[in-house]
C-alpha positions in Angstrom: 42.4 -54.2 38.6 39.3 -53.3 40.3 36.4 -50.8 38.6 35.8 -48.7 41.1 31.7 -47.7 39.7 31.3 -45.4 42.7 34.4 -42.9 41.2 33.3 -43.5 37.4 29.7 -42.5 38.3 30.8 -39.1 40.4 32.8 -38.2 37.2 30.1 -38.6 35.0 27.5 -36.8 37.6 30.1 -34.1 37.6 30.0 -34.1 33.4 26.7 -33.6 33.3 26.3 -30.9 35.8 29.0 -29.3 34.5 27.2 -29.5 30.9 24.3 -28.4 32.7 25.8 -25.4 33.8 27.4 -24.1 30.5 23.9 -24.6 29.0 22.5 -22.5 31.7 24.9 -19.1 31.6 24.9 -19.7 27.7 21.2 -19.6 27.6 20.6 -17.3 30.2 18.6 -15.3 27.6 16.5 -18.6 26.2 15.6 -19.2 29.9 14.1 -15.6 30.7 11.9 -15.8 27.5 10.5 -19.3 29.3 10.2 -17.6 32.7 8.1 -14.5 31.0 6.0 -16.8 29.4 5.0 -19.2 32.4 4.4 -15.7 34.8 2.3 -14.3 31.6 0.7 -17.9 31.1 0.2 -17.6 35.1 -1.4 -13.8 34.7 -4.0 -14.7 32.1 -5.4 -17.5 33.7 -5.7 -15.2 37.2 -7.5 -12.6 34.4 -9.6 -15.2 32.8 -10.6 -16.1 36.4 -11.5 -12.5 37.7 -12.9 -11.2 34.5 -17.3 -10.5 34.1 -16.8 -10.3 30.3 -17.5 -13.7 28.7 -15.9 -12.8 25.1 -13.1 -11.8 27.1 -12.7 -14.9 29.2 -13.0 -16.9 25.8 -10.4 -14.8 24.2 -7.8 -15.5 27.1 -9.3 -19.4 27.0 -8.3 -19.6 23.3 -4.9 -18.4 24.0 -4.3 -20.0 26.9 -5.1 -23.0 25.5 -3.1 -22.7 22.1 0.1 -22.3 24.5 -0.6 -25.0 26.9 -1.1 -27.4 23.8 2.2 -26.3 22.5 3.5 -26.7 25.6 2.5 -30.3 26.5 4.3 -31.7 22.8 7.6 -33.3 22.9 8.7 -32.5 19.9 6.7 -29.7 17.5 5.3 -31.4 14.4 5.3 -29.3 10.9 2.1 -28.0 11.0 3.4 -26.0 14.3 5.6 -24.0 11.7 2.9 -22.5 9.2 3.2 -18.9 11.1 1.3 -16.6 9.1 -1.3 -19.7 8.9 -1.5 -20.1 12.5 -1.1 -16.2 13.6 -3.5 -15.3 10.8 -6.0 -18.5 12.8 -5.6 -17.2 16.4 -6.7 -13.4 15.5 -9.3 -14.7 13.2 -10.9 -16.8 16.5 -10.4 -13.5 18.9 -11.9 -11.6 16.0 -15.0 -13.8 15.5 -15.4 -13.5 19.6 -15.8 -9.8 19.6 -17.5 -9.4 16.2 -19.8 -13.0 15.6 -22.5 -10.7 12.9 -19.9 -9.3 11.1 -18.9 -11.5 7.6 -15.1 -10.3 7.7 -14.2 -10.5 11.2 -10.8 -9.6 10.9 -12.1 -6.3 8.4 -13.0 -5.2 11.8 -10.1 -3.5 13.4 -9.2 0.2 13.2 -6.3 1.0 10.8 -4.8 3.0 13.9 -4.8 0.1 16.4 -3.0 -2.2 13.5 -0.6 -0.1 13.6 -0.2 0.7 16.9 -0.2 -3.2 17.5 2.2 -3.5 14.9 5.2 -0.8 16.7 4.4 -2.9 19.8 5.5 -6.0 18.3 8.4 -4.7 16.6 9.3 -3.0 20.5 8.9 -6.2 21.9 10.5 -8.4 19.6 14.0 -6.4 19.8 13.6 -6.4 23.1 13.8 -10.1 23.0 16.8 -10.4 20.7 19.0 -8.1 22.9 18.9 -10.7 25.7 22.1 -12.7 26.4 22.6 -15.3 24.4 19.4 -15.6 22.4 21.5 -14.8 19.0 23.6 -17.7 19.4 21.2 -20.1 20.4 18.5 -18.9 17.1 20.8 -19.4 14.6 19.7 -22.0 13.4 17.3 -23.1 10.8 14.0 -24.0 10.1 14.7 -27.0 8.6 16.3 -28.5 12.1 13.1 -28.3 13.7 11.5 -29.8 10.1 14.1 -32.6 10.5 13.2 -33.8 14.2 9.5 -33.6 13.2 10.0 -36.1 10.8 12.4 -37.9 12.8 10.0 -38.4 15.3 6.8 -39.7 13.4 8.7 -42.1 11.8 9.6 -43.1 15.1 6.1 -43.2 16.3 5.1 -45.1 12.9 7.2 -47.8 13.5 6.7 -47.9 17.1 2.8 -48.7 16.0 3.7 -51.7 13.4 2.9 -55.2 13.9 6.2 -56.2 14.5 6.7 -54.2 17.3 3.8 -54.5 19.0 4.0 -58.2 18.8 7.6 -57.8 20.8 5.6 -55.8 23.3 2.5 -58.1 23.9 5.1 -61.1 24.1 8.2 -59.3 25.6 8.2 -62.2 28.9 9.4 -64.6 26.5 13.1 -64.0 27.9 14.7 -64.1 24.3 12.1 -61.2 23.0 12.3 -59.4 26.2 16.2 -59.4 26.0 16.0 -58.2 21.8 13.4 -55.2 23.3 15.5 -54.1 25.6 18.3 -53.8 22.9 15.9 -52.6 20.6 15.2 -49.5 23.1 18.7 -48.9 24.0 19.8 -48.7 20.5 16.4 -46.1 20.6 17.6 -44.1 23.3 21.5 -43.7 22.3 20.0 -42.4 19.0 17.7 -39.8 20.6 20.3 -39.0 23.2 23.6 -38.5 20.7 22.4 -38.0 16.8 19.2 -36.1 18.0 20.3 -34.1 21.3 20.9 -30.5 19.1 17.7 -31.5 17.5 15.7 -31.1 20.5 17.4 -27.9 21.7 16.7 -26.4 18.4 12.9 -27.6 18.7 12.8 -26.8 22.6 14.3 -23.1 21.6 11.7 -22.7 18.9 8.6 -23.9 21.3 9.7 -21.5 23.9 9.7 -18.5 21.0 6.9 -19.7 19.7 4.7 -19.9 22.8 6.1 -16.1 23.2 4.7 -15.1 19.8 1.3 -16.8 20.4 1.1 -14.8 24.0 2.1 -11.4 22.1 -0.4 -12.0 19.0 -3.3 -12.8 21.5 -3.0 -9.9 24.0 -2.7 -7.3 21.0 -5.4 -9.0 19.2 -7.4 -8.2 22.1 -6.7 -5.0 22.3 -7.4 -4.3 18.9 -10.6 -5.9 18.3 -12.3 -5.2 22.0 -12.8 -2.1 20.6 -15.9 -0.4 21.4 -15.6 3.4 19.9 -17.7 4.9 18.2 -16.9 5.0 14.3 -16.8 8.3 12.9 -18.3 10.0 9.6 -15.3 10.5 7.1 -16.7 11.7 3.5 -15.3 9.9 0.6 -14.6 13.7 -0.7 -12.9 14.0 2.3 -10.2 11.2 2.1 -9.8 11.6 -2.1 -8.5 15.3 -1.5 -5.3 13.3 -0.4 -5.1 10.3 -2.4 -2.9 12.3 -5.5 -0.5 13.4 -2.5 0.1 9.7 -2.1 4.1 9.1 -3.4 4.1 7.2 -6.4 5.5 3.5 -6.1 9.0 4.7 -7.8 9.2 6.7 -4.7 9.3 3.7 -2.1 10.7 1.2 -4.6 13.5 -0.5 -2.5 17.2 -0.3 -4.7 19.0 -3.1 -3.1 17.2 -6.2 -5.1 19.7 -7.5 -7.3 19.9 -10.2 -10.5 17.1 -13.0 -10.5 15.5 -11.8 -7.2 14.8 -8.3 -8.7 13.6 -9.5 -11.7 10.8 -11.5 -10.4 9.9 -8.6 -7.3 9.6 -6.5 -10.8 7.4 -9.0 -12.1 5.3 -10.0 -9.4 4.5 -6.2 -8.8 3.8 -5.6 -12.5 1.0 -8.4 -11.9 -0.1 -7.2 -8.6 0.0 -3.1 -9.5 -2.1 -4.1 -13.2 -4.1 -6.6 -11.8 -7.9 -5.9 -13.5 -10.8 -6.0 -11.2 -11.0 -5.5 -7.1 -7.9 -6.9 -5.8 -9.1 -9.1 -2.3 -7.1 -9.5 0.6 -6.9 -13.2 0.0 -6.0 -12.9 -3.6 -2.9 -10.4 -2.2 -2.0 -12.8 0.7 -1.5 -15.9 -2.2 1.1 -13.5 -3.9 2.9 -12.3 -1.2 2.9 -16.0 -0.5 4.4 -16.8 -3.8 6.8 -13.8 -4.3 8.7 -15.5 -0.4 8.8 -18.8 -1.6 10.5 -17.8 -4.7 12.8 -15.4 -3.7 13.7 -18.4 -0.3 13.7 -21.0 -4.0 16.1 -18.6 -6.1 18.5 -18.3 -2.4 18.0 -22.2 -2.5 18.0 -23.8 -5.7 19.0 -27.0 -4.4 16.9 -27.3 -1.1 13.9 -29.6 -1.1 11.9 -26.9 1.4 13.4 -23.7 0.0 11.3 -21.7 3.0 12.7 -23.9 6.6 16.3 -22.6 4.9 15.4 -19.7 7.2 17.0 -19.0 10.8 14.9 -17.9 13.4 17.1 -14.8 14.5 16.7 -13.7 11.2 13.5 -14.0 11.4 12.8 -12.0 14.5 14.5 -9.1 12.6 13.0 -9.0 9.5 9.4 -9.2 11.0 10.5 -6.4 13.1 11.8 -4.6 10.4 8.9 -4.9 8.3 6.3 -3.9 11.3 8.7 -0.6 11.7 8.1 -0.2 7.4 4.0 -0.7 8.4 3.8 1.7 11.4 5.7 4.3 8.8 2.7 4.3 7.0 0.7 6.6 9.5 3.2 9.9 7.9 0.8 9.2 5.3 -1.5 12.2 5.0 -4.2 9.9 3.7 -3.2 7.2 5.8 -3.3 9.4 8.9 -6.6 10.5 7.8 -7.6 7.3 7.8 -6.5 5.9 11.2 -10.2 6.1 12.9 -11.5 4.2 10.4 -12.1 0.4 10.0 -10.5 -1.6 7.3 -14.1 -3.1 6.9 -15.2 0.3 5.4 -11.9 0.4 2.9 -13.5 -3.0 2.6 -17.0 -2.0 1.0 -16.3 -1.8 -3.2 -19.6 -3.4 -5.4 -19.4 -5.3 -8.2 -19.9 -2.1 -10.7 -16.1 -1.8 -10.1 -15.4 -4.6 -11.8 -17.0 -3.3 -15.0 -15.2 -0.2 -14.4 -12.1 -0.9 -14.1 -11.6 -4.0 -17.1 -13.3 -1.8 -19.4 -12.4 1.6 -18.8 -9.6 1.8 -17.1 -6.8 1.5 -19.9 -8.4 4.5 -21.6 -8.5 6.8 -18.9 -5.1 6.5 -17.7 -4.1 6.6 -21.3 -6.0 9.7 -21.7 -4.7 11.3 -18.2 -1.4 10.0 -18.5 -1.1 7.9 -15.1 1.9 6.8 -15.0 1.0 4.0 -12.5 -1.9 2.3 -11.4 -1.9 4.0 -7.6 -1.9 7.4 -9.2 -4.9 6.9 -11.5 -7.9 6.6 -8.4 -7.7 10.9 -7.9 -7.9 11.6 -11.7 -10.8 9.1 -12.1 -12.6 10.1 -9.6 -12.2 14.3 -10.4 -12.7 13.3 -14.2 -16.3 11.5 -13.3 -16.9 14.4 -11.2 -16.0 17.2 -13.3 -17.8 15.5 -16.7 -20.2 12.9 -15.5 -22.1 14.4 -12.1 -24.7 11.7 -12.2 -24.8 9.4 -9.0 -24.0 6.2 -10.6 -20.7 7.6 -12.3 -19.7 9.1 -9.1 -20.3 5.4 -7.4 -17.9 4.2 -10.0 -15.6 6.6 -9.4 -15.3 6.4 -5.9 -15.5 2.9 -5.7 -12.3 3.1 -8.2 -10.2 5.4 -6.3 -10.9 2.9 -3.1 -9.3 0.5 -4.9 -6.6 2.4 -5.7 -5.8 3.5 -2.4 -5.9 0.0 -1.4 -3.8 -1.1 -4.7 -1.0 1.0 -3.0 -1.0 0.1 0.1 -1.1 -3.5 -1.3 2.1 -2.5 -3.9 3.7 -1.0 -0.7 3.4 -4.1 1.4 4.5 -6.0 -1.1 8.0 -4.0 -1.5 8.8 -4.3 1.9 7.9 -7.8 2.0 10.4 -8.6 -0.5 12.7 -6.6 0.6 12.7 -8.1 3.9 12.5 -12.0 2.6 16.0 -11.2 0.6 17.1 -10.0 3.3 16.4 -13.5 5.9 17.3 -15.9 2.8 20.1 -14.3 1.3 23.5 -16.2 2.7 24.9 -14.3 4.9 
């Protein structure tokens, strides 16, 4: 019986295009997202172009250029997945643009625009899960994407050892050239069955990643092209509120449960009683620690406790979260606040220090603050009433700066958890 090739190559033509088509009404959504981001890739170049502000054109340059590179990968390596690393890298560069004298670039936003940049986000981002299909196709975890990484350098390893490229330089020989071409078939029917879900999963997360790189960029923009004048708020002023502030009880999230509450419990004990100025950086390494415990406790038994989360979940819980930030503006100190800088929430000297590891146990002893956040008012009105010389009332303010801070920090750090529960817990 004759093989008729011409018949058994139609059918197969008409596999794949029928394959092809599923994958296009079934990820109808995925390709929207990757039409948005070529038209907006397309827009910012045309701005970048017309544009008479150099720090401008740079900014667009450095985002550009951040998506192009992610675009022009075959497969995403691991370092591509350190979000908070890489967002916290792309506004720090559009910060230093706009602000090179200033030693805390990133200090120089306005607490309103952060949060205004924040309910955009969160807008944008539902937005973006409501499209057809784009649950289905982000179910799936982080650890897939890890997975195909390391698939592929070990690929690219042993495609650089001696071995191999002595088959290449001597692949005439018709034996060797014969055992090549085996060698890459066997290479290609590996990529092609055992790795084809692989490289949706990594093409699906490049596409929403180069998304979230075009969103952080244009609202990073926004927020640090800012050229308003700052206005004059006395200390006086903002302390009249800082009592009114809910104590942490208040917001304290209920639905933490077993070994995951415990160590929230914990970890807040040692952010809330932490002695000395609390720094950003110090409070970023323990919101850092508190997800990659609660991901561990989810995960006992996983290698890479944090790629155990999907990115759908993700997409919700950050938008979630930005919702719990923009909520902070109903605070009346907080909404006092909003013209300010976080570089002047920033400002606390070294005298605080002294302050707060010596005195501080007494006086809230004496006053009987129940927390840390609620000490900062009765400090502060306690130096004033008693002690009205200027270095006292330094002290004092500088402490009940920290405090305000301390509770936005303990805040944070409560919906943080909340929210990382929430993405790791099985569901």
């Amino acid at each position: 019986m004759e093989i008729n090739f011409y018949w058994i190559g139609l059918g197969i033509a008409a596999l794949l295009v029928g394959v092809l088509a599923i994958l296009i009404v079934k990820g109808y959504g995925i390709l929207q997202v990757r039409w948005l981001n070529i038209s907006r890739l397309h827009k910012l170049r045309q701005r970048a172009s017309d544009t008479d502000d150099p720090i401008e054109k740079s900014s667009l340059e450095v985002i550009t250029q951040r998506c192009e590179d992610l675009r022009g990968r075959w497969v995403l390596g691991e370092a591509d997945l350190a979000l908070i690393e890489n967002t916290r890298s792309l506004v720090r560069n559009i910060a230093e643009l706009y602000h090179p004298q200033s030693t805390q670039p990133l200090a120089e936003a306005r607490i309103e625009k952060v949060l205004n940049a924040f309910l955009e986000m969160k807008t944008h981002i539902l937005q973006l899960t409501r499209l057809r299909g784009i649950r289905e196709w982000t179910r799936f975890r982080l650890r897939h994407v890890v997975w195909l990484s390391e698939a592929w350098a070990r690929k690219t390893q042993w495609e650089q050892t001696p071995t191999v490229k002595t088959v290449r330089r001597f692949k005439l020989i018709p034996i060797v050239k014969w055992i090549y071409t085996a060698l890459r078939s066997l290479d290609l029917v590996f990529w092609s069955l055992k790795m084809t879900v692989f490289f949706l999963y990594d093409i699906v997360f490049k596409v929403f990643l180069i998304r979230w790189t075009l969103l952080v960029g244009e609202t990073a923009i926004r927020v640090y092209s800012d050229r308003e004048k700052d206005e004059v708020i006395s200390p006086e002023e903002l302390l009249e509120d800082i009592d009114a502030l809910p104590d942490q009880k208040e917001f304290q999230e209920d639905g933490l449960t077993g070994e995951v509450k415990e160590h929230v419990d914990a970890s807040r004990n040692t952010l809330l009683f932490h002695l000395g100025v609390m720094s950003w950086k110090e409070a970023r390494q323990r919101y850092d620690e508190l997800v990659k415990e609660i991901a561990r406790i989810h995960y006992p038994q996983s290698e890479r406790p944090l790629y155990e989360a999907r990115l759908y979940d993700l997409l919700i819980g950050f938008s979630r979260f930005a919702e719990q930030v923009v909520n902070l503006n109903t605070k009346p100190v907080i909404n006092k606040m909003l013209k300010l800088r976080l570089s002047h929430l920033m400002k606390v000297k070294d005298a605080a220090n002294w302050a707060l590891e010596n005195q501080l146990v007494d006086l809230a002893r004496k006053y009987k603050v129940g927390t840390a956040v609620k000490y900062s008012a009765l400090i502060y009105k306690a130096f004033k009433k008693g002690h009205p010389g200027i270095l006292f009332k330094d002290v004092a303010l500088t402490l009940a700066r920290e405090g305000g801070k301390r509770w936005v920090l303990v805040y944070l750090h409560d919906k943080i958890a909340v929210e990382a529960d929430w993405v790791y817990k099985p569901k």
